[in-house]
Each structure stands twice: as structure tokens, then as C-alpha cells.
C-alpha positions as CSV (number, residue, x, y, z in Angstrom):
1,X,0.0,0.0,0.0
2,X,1.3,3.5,-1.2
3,X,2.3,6.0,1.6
4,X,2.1,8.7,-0.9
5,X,-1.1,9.7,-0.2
6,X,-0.7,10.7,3.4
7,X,2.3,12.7,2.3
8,X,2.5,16.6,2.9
9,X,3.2,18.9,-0.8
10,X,6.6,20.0,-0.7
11,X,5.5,23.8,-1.3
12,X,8.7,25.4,0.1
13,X,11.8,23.8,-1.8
14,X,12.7,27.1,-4.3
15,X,15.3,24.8,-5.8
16,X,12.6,22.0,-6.7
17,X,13.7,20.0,-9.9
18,X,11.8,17.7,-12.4
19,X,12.4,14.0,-11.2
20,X,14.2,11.8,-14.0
21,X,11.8,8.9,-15.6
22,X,13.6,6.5,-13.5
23,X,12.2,7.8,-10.0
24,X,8.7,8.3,-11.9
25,X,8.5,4.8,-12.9
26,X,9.7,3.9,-9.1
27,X,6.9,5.6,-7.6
28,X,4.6,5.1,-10.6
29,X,5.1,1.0,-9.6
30,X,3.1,2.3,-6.1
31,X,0.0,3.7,-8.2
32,X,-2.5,1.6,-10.4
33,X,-2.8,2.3,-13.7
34,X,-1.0,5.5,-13.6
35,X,1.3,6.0,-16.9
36,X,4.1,8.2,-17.7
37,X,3.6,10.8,-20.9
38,X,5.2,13.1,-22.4
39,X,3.7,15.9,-24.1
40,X,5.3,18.7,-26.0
41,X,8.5,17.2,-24.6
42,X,7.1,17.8,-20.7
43,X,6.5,14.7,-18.4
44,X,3.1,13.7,-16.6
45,X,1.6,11.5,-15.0
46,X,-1.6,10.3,-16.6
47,X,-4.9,8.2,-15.9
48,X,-7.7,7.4,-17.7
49,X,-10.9,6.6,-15.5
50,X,-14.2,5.1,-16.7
51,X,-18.0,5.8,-15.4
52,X,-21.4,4.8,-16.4
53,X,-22.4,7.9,-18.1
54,X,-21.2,11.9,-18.1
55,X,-22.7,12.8,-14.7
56,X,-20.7,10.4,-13.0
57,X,-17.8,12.1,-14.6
58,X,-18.8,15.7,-14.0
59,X,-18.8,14.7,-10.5
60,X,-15.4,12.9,-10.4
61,X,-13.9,16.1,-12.3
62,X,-15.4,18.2,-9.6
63,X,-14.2,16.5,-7.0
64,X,-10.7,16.3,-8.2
65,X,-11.2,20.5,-8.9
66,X,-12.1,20.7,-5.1
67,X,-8.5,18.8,-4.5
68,X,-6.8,20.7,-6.6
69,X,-7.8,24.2,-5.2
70,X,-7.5,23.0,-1.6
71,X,-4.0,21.5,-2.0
72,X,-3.1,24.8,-4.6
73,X,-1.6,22.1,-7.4
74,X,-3.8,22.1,-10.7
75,X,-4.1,19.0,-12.8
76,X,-5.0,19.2,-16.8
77,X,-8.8,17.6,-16.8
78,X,-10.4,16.3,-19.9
79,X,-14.2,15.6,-19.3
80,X,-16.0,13.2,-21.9
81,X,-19.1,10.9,-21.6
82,X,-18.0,7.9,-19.4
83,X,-14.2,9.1,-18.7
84,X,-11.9,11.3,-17.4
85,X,-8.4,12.1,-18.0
86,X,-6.2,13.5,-15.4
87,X,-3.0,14.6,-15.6
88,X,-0.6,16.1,-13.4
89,X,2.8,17.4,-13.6
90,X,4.4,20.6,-12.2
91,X,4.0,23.3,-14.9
92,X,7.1,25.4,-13.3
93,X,9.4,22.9,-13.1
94,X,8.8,21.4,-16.3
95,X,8.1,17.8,-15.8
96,X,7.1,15.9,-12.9
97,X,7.8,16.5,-9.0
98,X,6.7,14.3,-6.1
99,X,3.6,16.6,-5.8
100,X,2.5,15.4,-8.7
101,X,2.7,11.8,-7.6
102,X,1.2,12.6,-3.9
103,X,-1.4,14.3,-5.7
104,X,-2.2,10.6,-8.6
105,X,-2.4,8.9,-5.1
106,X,-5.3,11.4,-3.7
107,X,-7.1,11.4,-7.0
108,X,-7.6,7.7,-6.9
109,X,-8.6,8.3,-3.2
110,X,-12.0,10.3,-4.5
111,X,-13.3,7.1,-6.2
């Protein structure tokens, strides 16, 4: 069982770098289902979740919006009928940072 939900956001480290794919992929191995991407030459972290219809995935987007603003870190969320694509990844850094991963762990929490 992953520990990374119950961690605190690292908010304070001004000399916060991008982790390298290999520590990703290591924490990645603690999350289901959660895959590395890379976009426009940026890492995330990515997950695809299903639901029964688009309501069910309003509300799932919702409730990942009301993480989001409570823990100030902002995923990319792409509603469709019976899915929902979350992605997180620090945009200031460039790529991925622990956040990001502490923050996979919660979303799959909401379900």
C-alpha cells in the first residue's frame, strides 16, 4: 500500500527540480494504472478513469477541482461521456515533482 497519499506537498523547496523517468517509474510502480507521458516534450503523469455515463464524470472532475484548489496544485482535466483524463505534472518545473505523484495517489482516493 502507497504512503504517498498521506504525504505533505513539498511547497517550500525554491530549488525544486523535475524528477528523472527512473524515480517516476519507481513511484509510478506504487500507483494503479498511472502511466508516464510526455507531451510537447514535458512529463506527466496520466490516468484514464471510466464511469457509467457523463454525470458520473462531471462529479469525479469536480471532486478532483475541489482537490486541486485546496491543495493549490492544478491537474489538466479532460471531461468526456464515461471518462476522465487526469494529468498532473508541475508546470514550473517542467516535468514531474513528487507533488504530482502525492497528488495521482489522492485522485484515486476520490473514487
Amino acid at each position: 500500500m502507497s504512503t504517498l497519499p498521506h504525504e505533505s506537498l513539498n511547497t517550500s523547496d525554491s530549488a525544486a527540480t523535475a524528477m528523472d523517468e527512473e524515480a517516476i517509474e519507481e513511484l509510478l510502480d506504487e500507483l494503479q494504472e498511472w502511466t508516464l507521458k510526455h507531451v510537447d516534450g514535458i512529463s506527466r503523469v496520466e490516468k484514464r478513469y471510466h464511469f457509467n455515463d457523463f454525470a458520473q464524470a462531471l462529479h469525479f472532475t469536480n471532486k478532483v477541482g475541489e482537490l486541486a484548489e485546496k491543495a493549490g496544485h492544478h491537474p489538466a482535466l479532460l471531461t468526456e461521456w464515461g471518462k476522465v483524463t487526469v494529468s498532473w505534472w508541475s508546470h514550473s518545473l517542467g516535468g514531474v515533482h513528487r507533488n504530482d505523484l502525492i497528488m495521482a495517489a489522492r485522485t484515486d482516493q476520490l473514487l
